[in-house]
C-alpha positions in Angstrom: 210.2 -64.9 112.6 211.5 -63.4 115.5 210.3 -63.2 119.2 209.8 -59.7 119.0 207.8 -60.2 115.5 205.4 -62.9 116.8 205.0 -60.6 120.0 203.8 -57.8 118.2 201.6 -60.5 116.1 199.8 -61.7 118.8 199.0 -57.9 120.2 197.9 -56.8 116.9 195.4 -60.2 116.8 194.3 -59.6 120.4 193.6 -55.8 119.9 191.9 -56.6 116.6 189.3 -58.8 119.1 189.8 -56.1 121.3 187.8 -53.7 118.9 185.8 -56.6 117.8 183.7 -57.1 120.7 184.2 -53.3 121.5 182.1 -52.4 118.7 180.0 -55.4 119.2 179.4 -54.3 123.0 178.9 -51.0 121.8 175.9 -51.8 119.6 174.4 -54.0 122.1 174.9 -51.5 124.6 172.8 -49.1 122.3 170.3 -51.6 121.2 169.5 -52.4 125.3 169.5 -48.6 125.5 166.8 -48.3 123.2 165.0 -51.4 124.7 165.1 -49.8 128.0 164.2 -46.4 126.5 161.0 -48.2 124.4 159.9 -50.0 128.1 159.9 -46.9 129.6 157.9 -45.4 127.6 155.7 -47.8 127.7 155.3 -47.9 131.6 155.0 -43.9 131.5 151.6 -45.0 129.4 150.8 -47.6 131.2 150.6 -45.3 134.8 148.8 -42.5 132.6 146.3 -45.3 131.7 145.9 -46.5 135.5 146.1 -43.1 137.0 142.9 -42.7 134.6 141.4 -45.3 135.8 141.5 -44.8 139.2 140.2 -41.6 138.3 137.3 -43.0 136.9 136.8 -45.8 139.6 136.1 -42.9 142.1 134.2 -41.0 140.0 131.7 -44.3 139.5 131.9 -44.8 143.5 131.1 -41.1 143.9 128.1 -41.5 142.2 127.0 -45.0 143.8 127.8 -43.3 147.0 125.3 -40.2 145.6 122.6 -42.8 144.4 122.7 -45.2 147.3 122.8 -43.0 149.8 121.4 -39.7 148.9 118.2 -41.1 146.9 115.4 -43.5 147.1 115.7 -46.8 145.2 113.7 -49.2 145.4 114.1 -52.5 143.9 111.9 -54.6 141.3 111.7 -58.1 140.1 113.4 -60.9 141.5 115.3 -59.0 143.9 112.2 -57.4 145.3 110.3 -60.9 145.9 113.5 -62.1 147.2 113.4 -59.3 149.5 109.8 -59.1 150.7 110.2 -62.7 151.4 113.2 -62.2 153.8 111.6 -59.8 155.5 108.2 -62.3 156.5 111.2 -64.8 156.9 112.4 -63.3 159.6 109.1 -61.9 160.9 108.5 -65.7 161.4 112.2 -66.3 163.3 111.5 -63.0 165.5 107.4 -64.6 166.0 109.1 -68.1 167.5 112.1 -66.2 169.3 109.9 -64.2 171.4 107.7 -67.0 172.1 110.6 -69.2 173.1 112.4 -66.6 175.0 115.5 -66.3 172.9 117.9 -63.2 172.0 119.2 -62.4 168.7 120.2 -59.3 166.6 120.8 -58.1 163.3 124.4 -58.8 162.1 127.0 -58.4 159.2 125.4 -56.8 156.1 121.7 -56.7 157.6 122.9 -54.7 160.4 125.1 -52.7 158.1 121.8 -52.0 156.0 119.6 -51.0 159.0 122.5 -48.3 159.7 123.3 -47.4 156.5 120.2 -47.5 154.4 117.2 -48.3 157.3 116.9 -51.2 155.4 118.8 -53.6 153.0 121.4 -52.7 151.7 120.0 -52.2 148.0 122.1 -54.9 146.2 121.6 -57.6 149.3 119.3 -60.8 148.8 119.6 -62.5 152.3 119.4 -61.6 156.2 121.9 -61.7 159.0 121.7 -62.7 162.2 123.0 -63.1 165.2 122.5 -65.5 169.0 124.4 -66.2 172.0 125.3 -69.9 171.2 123.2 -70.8 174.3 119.9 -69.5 172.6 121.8 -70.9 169.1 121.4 -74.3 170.7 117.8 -73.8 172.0 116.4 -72.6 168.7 117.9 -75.2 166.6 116.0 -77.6 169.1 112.5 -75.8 168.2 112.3 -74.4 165.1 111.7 -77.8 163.4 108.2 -77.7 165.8 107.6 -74.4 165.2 107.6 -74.5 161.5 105.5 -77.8 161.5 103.2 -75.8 163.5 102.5 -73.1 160.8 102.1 -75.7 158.0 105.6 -74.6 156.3 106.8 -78.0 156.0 108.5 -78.8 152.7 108.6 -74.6 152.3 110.6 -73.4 155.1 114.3 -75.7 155.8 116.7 -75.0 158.4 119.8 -76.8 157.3 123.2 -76.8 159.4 126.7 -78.3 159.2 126.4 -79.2 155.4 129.7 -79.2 153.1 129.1 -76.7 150.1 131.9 -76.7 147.6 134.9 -78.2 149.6 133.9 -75.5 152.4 132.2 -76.5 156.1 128.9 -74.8 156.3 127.9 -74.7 160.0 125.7 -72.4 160.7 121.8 -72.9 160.9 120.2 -71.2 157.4 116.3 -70.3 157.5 115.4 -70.8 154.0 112.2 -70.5 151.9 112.8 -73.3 149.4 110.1 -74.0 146.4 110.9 -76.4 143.6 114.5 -76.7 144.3 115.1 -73.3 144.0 116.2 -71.3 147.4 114.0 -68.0 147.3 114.7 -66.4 150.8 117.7 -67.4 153.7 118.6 -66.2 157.1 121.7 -66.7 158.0 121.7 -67.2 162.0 125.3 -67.3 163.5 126.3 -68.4 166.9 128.5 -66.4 169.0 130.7 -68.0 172.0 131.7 -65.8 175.3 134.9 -65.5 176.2 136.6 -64.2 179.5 140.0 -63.2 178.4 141.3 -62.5 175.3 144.9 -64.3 175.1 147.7 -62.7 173.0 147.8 -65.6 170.8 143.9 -66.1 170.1 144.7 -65.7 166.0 146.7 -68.4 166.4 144.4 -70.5 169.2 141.6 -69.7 166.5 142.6 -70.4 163.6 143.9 -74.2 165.3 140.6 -74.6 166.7 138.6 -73.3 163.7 140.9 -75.6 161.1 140.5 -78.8 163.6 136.7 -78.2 163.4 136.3 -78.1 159.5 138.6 -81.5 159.6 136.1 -83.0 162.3 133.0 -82.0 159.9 135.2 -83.3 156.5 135.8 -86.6 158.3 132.1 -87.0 159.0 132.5 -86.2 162.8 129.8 -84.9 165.1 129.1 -80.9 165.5 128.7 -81.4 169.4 131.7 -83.1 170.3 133.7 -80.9 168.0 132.1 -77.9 169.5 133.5 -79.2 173.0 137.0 -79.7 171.3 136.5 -76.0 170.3 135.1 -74.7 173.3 138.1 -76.2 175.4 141.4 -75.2 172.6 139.3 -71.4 172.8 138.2 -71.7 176.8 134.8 -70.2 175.6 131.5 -70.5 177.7 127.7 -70.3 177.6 127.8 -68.1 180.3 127.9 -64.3 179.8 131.3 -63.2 179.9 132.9 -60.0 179.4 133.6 -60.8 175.5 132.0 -62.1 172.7 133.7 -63.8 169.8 132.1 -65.3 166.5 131.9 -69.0 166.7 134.6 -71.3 164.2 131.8 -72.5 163.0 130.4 -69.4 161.2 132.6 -67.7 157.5 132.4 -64.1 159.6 135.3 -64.5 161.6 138.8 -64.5 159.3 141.0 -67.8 160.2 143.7 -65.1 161.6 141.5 -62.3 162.2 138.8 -63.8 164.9 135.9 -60.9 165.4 135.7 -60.3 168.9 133.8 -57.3 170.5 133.3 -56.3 174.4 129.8 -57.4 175.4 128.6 -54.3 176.7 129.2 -53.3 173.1 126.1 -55.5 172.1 123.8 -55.6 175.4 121.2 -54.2 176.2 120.1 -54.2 172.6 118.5 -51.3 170.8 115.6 -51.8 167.8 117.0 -50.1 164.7 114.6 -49.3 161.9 114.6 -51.5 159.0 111.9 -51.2 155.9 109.9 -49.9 158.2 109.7 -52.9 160.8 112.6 -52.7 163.6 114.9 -55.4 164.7 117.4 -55.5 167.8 120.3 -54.6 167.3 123.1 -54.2 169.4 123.4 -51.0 171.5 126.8 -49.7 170.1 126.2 -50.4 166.2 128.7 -47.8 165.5 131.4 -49.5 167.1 130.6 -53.1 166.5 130.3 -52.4 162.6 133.7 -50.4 162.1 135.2 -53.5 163.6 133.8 -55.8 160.7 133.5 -53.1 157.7 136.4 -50.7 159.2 135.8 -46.8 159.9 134.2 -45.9 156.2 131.6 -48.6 156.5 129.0 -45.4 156.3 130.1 -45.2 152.1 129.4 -47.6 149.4 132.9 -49.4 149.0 134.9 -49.6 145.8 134.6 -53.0 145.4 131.2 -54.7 146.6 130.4 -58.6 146.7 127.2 -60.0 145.1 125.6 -63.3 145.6 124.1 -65.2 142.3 120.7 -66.4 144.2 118.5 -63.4 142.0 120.5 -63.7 139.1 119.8 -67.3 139.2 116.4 -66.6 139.6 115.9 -64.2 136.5 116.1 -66.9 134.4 113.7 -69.1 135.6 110.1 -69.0 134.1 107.2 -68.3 136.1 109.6 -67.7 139.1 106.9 -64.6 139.7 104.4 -67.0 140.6 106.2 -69.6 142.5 107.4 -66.2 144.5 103.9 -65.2 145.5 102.4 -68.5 146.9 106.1 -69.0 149.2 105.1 -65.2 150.5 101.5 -66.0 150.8 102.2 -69.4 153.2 104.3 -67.2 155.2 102.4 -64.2 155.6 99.3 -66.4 156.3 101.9 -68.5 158.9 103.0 -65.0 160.6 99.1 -63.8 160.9 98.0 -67.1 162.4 101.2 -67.8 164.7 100.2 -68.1 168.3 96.3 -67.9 167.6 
C-alpha cells in the first residue's frame, strides 16, 4: 500500500469518528435540550404555585389582621385561666414593687399587647417585664419574703439562672406552679445603663454575653460573672443616658444588642391593659419599632407560639387545679398589706 493510500485510510477512519461522535453529540445535545426544556417548565409551575401561595398567605394575614385587630375576641379554656392568672400574677409583682419602692414596666410582647390590643396579645400565655438592674437586684432579694408573707409558698416560684435545654436561663421568672405543671410566668428582665454606645458594642456584646453563658455552663456564680460583664460592656447601676438589655436576658440578639435612649423609657406612662393599667415607658411607639420594627401595629405573617396551653389541654381536671392557683392569689392580692 502506498503512503498516499494509507493517508487517505487514516482520514477516511478519523472522519468516520468524526461523524460518529458528531451524531452522538448531536443527540445528546438534543436530549439535554429537552431536559433543560422539561426543567423549565417545571420551574415556570413551580413560581405559579408559590406566587399562589404568597397570594394566599396574605390573604390569611389580611384576615388575622381584620379579626385581631378590628373585632373582639375573647379567649376560652386553658388560655383564658392561663390568662386571668397572669394578670393576678402580676397584680401581686406590682402589690410588692410599690411597697418596696421599685420601678418596672411592661416589655416585649406584653407591651406590644397593651399597644396593640389594650391587652394581651390574643394568642400570648405569659407576661413581660421589665427593671433597671438595680431594682432587678433588690426584688430578687424580697420577693422570696414577700410571697412567704401571702401564704403562696409551694404556689408561687421565682427561679433564676437555670439551664433549660443546653440554653442559660437568667432571668428571674414569677411562676404559678401547681402539681408540676407551670400555669402562669412573668418574665422579669434586667436592663444595664450605659453611657456611650461604642461602635463595636455587637461585637463587645456578643463577647460578653457568650463568656457569661460559659460562666453559668461551668457552674460559675451569676454575681461575679455579672461584674465580668459589667466591666467587658462598662455598664452601671447608675442612670445613664442609655439603656441596654442585660446578656443575661434571650431579648437582646448576640449581634443585635437592644439599646434605647433613656428618655425614651422615663418618666413612665400607665397604658391600659384588660382593663387594669401598667407603666409603660413614655415613648412606646419608639421603643417597640426598635424590637418588632415599623409594622409592629399588624399581625405579622409568621407568629411564634409557646406549648404551655397546649400542654395544658390535655391534662384532666386542669379546670380545677386552675381555679384554686387563681383563688390563693386573688385572696393573697386582697389581703396584701392589711
Amino acid at each position: 500500500m502506498s503512503f498516499r493510500d494509507k493517508i487517505k485510510g487514516k482520514v477516511l477512519d478519523s472522519s468516520d469518528m468524526y461523524n460518529h461522535y458528531k451524531n452522538e453529540s448531536e443527540m445528546l445535545s438534543g436530549e439535554l435540550a429537552e431536559e433543560i426544556k422539561k426543567l423549565n417548565k417545571e420551574v415556570k409551575s413551580l413560581k405559579k404555585k408559590q406566587k399562589n401561595t404568597d397570594k394566599t398567605l396574605k390573604s390569611y394575614n389580611r384576615l388575622f389582621n381584620k379579626l385581631y385587630l378590628d373585632y373582639e375576641l375573647t379567649p376560652k379554656g386553658a388560655l383564658k385561666y392561663t390568662q386571668d392568672l397572669c394578670l393576678e400574677l402580676i397584680d401581686f409583682i406590682e402589690k410588692v414593687c410599690k411597697k418596696h419602692d421599685i420601678t418596672f414596666w411592661l416589655d416585649c410582647g406584653s407591651a406590644l399587647g397593651a399597644k396593640r390590643h389594650g391587652g394581651y396579645v390574643p394568642w400570648d400565655d405569659d407576661m413581660d417585664i421589665s427593671m433597671p438592674r438595680r431594682d432587678y437586684m433588690k426584688f430578687k432579694n424580697i420577693i422570696g419574703d414577700e410571697i412567704k408573707n401571702s401564704n403562696l409558698e409551694g404556689i408561687v416560684g421565682y427561679p433564676e439562672c437555670r439551664i433549660f435545654n443546653n440554653r442559660v436561663i437568667g432571668f428571674v421568672t414569677v411562676s404559678v406552679k401547681f402539681s408540676r405543671n407551670i400555669f402562669a410566668a412573668v418574665d422579669i428582665f434586667p436592663m444595664d445603663y450605659i453611657s456611650e454606645v461604642p461602635e463595636d458594642i455587637e461585637e463587645i456584646y456578643a463577647h460578653a454575653r457568650n463568656a457569661f453563658n460559659d460562666d453559668i455552663f461551668a457552674g460559675g456564680d451569676k454575681t461575679e460573672s455579672m461584674k465580668k460583664v459589667y466591666k467587658s460592656l462598662n455598664l452601671s447601676l447608675d442612670e445613664a443616658e442609655y439603656m441596654i438589655i442585660g446578656v443575661d436576658t434571650p431579648k437582646g440578639k448576640v449581634n443585635s444588642p437592644r439599646i434605647t435612649e433613656t428618655e425614651k423609657v422615663f418618666p413612665l406612662i400607665e397604658m391600659k391593659f384588660a382593663e387594669r393599667t401598667y407603666p409603660c415607658p413614655n415613648d412606646l411607639d419608639h421603643y417597640l419599632t426598635q424590637i418588632y420594627g415599623e409594622d409592629y401595629d399588624k399581625i405579622p405573617q409568621r407568629l411564634n407560639f409557646h406549648s404551655r396551653v397546649d400542654k395544658l389541654k390535655k391534662r384532666e381536671g386542669f379546670e380545677e387545679e386552675f381555679e384554686k392557683c387563681l383563688s390563693l392569689l386573688k385572696q393573697a392580692n386582697e389581703n396584701f398589706e392589711k
